[in-house]
Backbone as XML, in Angstrom:
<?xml version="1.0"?>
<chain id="A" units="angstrom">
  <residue number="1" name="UNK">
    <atom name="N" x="303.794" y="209.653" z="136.052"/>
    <atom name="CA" x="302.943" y="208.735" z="136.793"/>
    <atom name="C" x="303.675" y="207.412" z="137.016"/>
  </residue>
  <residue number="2" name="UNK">
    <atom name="N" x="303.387" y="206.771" z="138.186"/>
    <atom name="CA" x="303.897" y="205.566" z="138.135"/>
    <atom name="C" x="303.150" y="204.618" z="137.650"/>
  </residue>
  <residue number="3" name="UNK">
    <atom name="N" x="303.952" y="203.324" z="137.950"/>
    <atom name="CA" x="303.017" y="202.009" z="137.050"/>
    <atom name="C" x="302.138" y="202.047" z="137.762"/>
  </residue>
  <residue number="4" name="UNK">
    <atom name="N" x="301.990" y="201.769" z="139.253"/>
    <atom name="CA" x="300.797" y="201.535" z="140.222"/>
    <atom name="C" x="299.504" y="202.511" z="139.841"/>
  </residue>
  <residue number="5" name="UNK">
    <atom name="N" x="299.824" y="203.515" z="139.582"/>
    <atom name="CA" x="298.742" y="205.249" z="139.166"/>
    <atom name="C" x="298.503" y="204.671" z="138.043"/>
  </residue>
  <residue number="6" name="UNK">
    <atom name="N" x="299.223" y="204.422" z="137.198"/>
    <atom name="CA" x="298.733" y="204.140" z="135.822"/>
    <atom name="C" x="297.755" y="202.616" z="135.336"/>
  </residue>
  <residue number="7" name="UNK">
    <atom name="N" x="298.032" y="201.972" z="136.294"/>
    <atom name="CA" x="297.392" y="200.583" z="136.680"/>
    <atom name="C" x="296.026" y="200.851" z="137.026"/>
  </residue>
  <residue number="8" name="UNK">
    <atom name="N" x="295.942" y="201.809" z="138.232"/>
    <atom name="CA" x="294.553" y="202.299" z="138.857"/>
    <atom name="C" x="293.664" y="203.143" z="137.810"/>
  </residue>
  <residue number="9" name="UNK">
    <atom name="N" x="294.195" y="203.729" z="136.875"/>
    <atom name="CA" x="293.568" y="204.699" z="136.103"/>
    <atom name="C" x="293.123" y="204.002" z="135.067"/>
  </residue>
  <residue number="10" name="UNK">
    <atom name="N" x="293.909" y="202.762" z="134.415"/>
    <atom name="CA" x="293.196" y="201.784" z="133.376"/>
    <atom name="C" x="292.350" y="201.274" z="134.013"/>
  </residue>
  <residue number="11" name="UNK">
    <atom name="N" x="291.951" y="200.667" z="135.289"/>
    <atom name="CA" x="291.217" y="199.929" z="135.823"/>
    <atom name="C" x="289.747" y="200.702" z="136.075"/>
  </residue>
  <residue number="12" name="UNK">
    <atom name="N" x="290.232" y="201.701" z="136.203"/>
    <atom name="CA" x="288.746" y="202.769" z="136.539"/>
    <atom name="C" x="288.512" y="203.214" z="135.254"/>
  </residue>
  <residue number="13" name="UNK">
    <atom name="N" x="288.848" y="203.137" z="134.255"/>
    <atom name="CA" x="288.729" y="203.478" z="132.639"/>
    <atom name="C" x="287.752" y="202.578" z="132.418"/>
  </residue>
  <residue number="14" name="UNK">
    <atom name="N" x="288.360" y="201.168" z="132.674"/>
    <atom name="CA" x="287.510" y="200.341" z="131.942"/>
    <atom name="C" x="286.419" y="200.057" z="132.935"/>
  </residue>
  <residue number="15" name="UNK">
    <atom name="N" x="286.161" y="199.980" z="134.413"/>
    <atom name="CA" x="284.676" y="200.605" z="135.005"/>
    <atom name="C" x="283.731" y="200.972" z="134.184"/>
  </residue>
  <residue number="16" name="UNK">
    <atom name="N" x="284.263" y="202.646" z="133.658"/>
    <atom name="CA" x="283.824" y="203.910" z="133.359"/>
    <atom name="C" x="283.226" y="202.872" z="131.968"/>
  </residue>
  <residue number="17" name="UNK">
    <atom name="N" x="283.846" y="202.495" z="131.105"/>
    <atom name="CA" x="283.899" y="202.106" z="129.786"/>
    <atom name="C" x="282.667" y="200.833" z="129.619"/>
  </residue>
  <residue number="18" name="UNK">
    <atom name="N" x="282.700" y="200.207" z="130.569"/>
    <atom name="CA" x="281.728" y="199.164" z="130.484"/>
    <atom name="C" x="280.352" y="199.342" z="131.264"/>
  </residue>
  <residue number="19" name="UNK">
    <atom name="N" x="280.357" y="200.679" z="131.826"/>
    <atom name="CA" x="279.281" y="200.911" z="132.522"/>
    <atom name="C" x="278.699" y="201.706" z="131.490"/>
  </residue>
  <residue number="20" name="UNK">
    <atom name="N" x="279.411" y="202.736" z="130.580"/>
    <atom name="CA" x="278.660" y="203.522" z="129.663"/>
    <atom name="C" x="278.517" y="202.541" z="128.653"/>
  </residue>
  <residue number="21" name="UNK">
    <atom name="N" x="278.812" y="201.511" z="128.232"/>
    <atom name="CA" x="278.771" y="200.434" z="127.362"/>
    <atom name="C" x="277.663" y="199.823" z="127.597"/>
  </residue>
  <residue number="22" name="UNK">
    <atom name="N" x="277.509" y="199.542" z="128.836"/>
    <atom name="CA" x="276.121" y="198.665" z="129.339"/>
    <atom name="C" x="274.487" y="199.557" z="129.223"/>
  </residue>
  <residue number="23" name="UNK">
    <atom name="N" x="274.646" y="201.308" z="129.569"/>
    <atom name="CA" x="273.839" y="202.129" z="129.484"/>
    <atom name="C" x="273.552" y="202.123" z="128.144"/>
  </residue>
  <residue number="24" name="UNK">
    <atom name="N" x="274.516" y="202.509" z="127.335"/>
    <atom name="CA" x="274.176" y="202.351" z="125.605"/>
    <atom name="C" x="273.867" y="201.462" z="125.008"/>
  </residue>
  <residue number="25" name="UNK">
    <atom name="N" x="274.165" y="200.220" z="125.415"/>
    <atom name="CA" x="274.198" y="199.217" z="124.504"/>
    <atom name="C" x="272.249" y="198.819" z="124.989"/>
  </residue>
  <residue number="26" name="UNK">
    <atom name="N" x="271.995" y="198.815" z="126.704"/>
    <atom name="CA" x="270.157" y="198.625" z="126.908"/>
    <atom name="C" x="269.560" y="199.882" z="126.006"/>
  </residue>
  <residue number="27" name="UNK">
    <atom name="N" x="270.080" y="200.823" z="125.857"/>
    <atom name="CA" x="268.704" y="201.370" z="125.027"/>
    <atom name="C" x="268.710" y="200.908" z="123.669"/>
  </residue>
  <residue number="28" name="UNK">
    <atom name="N" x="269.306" y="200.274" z="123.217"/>
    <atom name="CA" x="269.360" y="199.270" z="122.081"/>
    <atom name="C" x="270.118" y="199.859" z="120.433"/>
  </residue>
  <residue number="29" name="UNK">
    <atom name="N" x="271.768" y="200.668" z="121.028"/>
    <atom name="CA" x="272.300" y="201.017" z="119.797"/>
    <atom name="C" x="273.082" y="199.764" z="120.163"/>
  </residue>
  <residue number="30" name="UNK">
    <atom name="N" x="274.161" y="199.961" z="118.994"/>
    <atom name="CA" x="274.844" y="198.249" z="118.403"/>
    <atom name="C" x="276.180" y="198.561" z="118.901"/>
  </residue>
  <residue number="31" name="UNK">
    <atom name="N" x="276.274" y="197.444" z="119.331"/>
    <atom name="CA" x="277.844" y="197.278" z="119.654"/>
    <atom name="C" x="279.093" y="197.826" z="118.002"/>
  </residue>
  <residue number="32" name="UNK">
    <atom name="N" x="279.672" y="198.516" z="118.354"/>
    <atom name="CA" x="280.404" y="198.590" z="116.711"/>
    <atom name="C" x="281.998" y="197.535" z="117.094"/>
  </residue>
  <residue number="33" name="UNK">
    <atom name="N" x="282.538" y="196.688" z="118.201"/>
    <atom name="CA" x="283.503" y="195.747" z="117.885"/>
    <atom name="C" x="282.447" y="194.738" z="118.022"/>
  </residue>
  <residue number="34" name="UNK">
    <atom name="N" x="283.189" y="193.794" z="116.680"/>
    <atom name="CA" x="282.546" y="192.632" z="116.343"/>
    <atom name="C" x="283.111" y="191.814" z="117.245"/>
  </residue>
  <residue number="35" name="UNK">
    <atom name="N" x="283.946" y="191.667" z="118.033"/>
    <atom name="CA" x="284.345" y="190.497" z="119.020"/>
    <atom name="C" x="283.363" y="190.361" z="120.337"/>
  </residue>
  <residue number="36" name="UNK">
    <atom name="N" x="282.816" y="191.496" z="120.806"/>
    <atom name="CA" x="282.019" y="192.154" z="122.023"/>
    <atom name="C" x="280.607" y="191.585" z="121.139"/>
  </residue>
  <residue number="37" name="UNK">
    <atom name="N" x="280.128" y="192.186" z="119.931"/>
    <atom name="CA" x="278.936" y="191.962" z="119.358"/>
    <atom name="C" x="279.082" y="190.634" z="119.110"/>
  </residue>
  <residue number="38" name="UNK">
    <atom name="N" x="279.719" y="189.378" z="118.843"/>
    <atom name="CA" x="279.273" y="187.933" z="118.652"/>
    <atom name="C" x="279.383" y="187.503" z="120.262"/>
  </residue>
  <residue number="39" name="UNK">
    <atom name="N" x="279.770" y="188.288" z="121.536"/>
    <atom name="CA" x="279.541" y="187.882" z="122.786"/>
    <atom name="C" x="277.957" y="187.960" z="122.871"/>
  </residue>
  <residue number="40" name="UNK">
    <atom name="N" x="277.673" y="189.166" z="122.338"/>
    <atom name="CA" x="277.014" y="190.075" z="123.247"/>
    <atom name="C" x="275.583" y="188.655" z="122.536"/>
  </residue>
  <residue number="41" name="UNK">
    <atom name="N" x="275.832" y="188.487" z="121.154"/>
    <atom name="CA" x="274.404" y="187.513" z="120.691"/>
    <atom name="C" x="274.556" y="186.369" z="121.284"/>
  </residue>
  <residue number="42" name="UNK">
    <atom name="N" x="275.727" y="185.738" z="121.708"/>
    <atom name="CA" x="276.068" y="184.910" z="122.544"/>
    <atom name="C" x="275.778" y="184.298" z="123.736"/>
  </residue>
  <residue number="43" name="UNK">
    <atom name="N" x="275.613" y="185.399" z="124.737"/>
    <atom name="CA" x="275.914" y="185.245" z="126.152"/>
    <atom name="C" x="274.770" y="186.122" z="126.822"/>
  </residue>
  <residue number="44" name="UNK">
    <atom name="N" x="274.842" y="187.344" z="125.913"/>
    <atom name="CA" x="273.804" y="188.331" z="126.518"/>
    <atom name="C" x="274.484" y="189.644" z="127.109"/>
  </residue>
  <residue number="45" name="UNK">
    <atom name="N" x="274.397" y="190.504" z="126.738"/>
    <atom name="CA" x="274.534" y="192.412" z="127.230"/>
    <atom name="C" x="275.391" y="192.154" z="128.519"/>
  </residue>
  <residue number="46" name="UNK">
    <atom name="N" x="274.963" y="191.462" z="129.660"/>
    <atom name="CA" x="275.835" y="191.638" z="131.015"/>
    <atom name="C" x="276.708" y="190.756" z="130.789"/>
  </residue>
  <residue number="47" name="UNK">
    <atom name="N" x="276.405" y="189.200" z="130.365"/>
    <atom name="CA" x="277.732" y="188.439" z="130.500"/>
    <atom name="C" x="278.610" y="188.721" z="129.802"/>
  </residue>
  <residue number="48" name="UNK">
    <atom name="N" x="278.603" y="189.402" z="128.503"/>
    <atom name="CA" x="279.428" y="189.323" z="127.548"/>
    <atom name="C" x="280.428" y="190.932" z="128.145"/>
  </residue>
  <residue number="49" name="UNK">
    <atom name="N" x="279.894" y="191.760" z="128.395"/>
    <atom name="CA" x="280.501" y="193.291" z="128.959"/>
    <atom name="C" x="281.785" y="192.057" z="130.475"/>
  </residue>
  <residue number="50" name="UNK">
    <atom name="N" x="280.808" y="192.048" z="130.803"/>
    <atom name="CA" x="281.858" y="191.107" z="132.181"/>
    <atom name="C" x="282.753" y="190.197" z="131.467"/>
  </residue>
  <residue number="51" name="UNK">
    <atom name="N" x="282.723" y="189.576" z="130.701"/>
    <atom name="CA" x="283.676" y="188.723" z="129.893"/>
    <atom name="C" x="284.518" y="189.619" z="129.612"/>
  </residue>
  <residue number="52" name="UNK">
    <atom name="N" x="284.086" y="190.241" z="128.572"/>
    <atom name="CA" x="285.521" y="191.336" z="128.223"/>
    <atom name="C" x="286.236" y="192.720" z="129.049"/>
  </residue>
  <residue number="53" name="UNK">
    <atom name="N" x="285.333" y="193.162" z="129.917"/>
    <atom name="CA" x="285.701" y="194.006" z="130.506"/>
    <atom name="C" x="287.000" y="193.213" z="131.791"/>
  </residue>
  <residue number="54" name="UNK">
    <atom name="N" x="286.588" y="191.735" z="132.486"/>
    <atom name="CA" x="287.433" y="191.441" z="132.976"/>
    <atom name="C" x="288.740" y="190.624" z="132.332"/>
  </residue>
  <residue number="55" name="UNK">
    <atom name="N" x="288.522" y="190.686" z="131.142"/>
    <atom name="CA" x="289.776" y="189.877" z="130.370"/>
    <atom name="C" x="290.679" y="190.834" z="130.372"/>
  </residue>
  <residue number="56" name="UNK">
    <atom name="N" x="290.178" y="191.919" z="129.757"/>
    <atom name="CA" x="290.952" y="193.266" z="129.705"/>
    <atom name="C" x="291.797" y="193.879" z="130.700"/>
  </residue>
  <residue number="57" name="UNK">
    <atom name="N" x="291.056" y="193.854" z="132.143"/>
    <atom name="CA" x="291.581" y="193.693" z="133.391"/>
    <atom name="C" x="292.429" y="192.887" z="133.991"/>
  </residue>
  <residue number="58" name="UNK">
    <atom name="N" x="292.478" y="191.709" z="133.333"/>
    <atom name="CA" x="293.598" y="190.805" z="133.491"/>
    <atom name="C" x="294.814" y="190.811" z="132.629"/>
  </residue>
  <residue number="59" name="UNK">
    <atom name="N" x="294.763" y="191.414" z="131.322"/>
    <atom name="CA" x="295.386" y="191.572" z="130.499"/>
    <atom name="C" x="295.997" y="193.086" z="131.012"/>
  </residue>
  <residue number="60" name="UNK">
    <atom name="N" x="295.871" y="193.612" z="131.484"/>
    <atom name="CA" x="296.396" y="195.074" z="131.915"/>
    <atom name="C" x="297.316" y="194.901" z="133.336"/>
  </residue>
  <residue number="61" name="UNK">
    <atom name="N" x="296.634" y="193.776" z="134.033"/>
    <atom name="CA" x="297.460" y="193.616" z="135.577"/>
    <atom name="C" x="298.751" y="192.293" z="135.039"/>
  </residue>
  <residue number="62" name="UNK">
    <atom name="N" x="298.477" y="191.869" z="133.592"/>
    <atom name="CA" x="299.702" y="191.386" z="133.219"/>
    <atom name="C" x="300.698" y="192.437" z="132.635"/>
  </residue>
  <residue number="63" name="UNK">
    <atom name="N" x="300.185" y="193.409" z="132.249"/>
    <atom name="CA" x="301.327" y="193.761" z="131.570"/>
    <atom name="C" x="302.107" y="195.016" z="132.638"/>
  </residue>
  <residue number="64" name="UNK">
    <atom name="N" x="301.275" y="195.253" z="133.925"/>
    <atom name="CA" x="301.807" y="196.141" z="134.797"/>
    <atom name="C" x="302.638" y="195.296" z="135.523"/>
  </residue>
  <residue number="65" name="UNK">
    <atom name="N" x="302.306" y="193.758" z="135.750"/>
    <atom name="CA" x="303.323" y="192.556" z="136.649"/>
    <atom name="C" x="304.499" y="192.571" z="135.323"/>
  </residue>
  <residue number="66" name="UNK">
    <atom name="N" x="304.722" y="192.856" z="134.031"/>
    <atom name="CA" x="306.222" y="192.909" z="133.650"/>
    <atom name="C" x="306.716" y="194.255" z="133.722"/>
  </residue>
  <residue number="67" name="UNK">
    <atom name="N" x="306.503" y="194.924" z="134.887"/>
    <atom name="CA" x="307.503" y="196.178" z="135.257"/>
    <atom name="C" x="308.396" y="195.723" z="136.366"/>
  </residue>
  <residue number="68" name="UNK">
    <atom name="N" x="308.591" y="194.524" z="136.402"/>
    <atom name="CA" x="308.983" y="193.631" z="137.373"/>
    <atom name="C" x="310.375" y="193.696" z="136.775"/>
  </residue>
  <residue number="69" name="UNK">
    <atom name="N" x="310.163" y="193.754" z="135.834"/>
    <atom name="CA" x="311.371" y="192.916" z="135.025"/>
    <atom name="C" x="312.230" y="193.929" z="134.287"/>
  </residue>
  <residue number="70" name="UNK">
    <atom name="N" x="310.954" y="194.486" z="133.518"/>
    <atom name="CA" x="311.310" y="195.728" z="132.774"/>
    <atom name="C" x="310.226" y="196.795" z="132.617"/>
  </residue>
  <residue number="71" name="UNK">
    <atom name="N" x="310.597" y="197.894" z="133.306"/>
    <atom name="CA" x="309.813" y="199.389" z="133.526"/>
    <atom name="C" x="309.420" y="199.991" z="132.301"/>
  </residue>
  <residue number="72" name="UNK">
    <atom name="N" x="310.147" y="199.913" z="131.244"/>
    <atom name="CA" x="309.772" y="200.762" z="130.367"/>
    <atom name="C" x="308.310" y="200.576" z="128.872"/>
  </residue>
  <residue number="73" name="UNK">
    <atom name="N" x="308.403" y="199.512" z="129.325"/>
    <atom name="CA" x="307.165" y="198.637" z="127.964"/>
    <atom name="C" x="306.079" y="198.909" z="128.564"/>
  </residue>
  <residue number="74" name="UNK">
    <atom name="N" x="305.904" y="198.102" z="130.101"/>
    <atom name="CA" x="304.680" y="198.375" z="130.753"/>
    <atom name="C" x="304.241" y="199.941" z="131.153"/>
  </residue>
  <residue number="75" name="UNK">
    <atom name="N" x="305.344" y="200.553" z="131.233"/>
    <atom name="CA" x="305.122" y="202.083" z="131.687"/>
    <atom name="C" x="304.480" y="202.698" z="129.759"/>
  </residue>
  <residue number="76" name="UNK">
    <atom name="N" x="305.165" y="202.557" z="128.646"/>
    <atom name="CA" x="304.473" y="202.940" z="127.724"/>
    <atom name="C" x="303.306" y="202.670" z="127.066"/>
  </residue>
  <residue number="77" name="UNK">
    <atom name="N" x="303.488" y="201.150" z="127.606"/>
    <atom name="CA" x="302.172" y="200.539" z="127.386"/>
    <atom name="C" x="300.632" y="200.842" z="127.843"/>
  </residue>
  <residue number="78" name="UNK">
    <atom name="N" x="300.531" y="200.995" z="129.111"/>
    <atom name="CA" x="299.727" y="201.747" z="130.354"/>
    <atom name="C" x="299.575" y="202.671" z="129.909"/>
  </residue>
  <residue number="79" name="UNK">
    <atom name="N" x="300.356" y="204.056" z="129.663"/>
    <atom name="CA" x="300.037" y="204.913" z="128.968"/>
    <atom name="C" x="299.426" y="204.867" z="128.051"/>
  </residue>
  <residue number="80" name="UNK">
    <atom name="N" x="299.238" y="204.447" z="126.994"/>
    <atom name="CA" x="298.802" y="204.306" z="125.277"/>
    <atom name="C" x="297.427" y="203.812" z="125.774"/>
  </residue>
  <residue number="81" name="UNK">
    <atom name="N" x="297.580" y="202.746" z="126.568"/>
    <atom name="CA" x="296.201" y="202.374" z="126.546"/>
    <atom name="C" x="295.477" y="203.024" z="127.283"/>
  </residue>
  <residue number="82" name="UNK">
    <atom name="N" x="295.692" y="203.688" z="128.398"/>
    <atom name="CA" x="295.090" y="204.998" z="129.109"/>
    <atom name="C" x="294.674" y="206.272" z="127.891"/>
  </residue>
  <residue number="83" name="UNK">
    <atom name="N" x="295.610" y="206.641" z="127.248"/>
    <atom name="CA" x="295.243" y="207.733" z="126.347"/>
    <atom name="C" x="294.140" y="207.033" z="125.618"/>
  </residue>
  <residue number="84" name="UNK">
    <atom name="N" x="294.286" y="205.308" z="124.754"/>
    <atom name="CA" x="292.945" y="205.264" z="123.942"/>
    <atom name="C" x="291.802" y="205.443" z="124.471"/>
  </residue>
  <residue number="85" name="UNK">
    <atom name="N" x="291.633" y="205.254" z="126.288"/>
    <atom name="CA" x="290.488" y="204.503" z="126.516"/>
    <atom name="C" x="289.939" y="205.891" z="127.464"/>
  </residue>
  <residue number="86" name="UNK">
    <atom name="N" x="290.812" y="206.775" z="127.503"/>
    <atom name="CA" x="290.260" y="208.129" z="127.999"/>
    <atom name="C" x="289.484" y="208.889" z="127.300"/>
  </residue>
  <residue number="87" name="UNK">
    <atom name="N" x="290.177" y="208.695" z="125.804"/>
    <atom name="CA" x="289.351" y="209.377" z="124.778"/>
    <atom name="C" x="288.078" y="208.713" z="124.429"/>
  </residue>
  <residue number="88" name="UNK">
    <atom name="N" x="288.281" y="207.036" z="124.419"/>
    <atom name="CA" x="286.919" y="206.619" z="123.950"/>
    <atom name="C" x="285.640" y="206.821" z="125.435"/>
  </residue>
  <residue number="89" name="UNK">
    <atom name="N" x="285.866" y="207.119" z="126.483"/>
    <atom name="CA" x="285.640" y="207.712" z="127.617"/>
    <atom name="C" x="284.860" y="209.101" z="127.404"/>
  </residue>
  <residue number="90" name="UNK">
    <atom name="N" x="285.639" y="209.721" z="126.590"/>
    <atom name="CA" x="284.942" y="211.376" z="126.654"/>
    <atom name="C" x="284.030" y="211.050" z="125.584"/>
  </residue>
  <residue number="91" name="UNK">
    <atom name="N" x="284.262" y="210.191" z="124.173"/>
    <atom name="CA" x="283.225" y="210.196" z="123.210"/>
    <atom name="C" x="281.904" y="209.291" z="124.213"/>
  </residue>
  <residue number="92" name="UNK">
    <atom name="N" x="282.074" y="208.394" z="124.831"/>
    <atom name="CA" x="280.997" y="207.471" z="125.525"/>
    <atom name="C" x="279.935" y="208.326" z="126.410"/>
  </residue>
  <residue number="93" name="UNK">
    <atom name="N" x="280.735" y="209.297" z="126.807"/>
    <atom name="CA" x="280.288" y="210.670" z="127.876"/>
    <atom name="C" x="279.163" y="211.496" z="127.143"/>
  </residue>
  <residue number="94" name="UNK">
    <atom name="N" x="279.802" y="212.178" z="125.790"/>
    <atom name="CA" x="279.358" y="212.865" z="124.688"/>
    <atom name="C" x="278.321" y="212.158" z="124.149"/>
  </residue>
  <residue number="95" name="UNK">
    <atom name="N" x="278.363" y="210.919" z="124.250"/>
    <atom name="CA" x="276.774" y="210.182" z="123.163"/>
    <atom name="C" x="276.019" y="209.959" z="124.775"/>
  </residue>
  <residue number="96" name="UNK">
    <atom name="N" x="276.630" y="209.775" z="125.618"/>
    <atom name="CA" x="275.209" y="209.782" z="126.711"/>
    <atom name="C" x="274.548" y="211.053" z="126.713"/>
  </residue>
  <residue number="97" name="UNK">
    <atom name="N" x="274.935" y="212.070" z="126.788"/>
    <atom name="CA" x="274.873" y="213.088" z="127.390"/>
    <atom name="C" x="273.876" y="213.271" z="126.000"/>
  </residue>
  <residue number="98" name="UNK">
    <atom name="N" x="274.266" y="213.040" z="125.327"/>
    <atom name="CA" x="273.317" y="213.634" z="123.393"/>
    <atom name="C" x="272.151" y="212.496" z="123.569"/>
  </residue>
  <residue number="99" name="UNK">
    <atom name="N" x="272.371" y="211.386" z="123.950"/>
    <atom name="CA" x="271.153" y="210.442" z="123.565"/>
    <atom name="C" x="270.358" y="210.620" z="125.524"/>
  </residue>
  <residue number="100" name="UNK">
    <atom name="N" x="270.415" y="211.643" z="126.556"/>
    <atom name="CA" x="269.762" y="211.547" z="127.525"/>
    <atom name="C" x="269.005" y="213.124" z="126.652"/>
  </residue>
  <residue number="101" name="UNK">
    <atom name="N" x="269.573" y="213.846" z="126.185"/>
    <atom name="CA" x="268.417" y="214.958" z="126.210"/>
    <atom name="C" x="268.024" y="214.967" z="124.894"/>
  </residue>
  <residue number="102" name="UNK">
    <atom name="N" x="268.173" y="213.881" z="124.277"/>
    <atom name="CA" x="266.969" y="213.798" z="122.891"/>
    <atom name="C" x="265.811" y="213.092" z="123.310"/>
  </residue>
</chain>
């Protein structure tokens, strides 16, 4: 994959990630990162998901702008974080899917 593919696929990850975040988190289970959970008592369920979901997004289109320089960090990097956030993706999938038909 290239950086650009791999750029687009974190970006639609974390979509995916903060939209099933936002579904779970209104029927009222708990945030389990404490950085998101002192937003979330903070700011409130939408501002705090938009806070971090676009930091993250900025933090990802930085580290795809140092393939500029050097290809290989941002290319492993992109990856790794694609693999964490795919998987936490299929578990986010798996508890909707369990908490819509209970």
């Amino acid at each position: 994959m290239s950086l650009r593919e791999l750029l687009g696929v974190n970006l639609l990850l974390q979509v995916f990630d903060g939209s099933a975040s936002y579904l779970i988190l209104s029927r009222g289970e708990s945030e389990l990162n404490p950085f998101v959970s002192a937003a979330i008592e903070a700011w409130g369920l939408v501002w705090a998901l938009l806070y971090w979901k676009l930091l993250v997004c900025a933090l990802l289109i930085v580290l795809y702008s140092l393939g500029r320089f050097q290809v290989i960090v941002p290319l492993r990097g992109l990856t790794f974080i694609a693999i964490v956030y795919a998987s936490l993706a299929v578990y986010l999938a798996w508890h909707l899917l369990v908490s819509v038909s209970a």
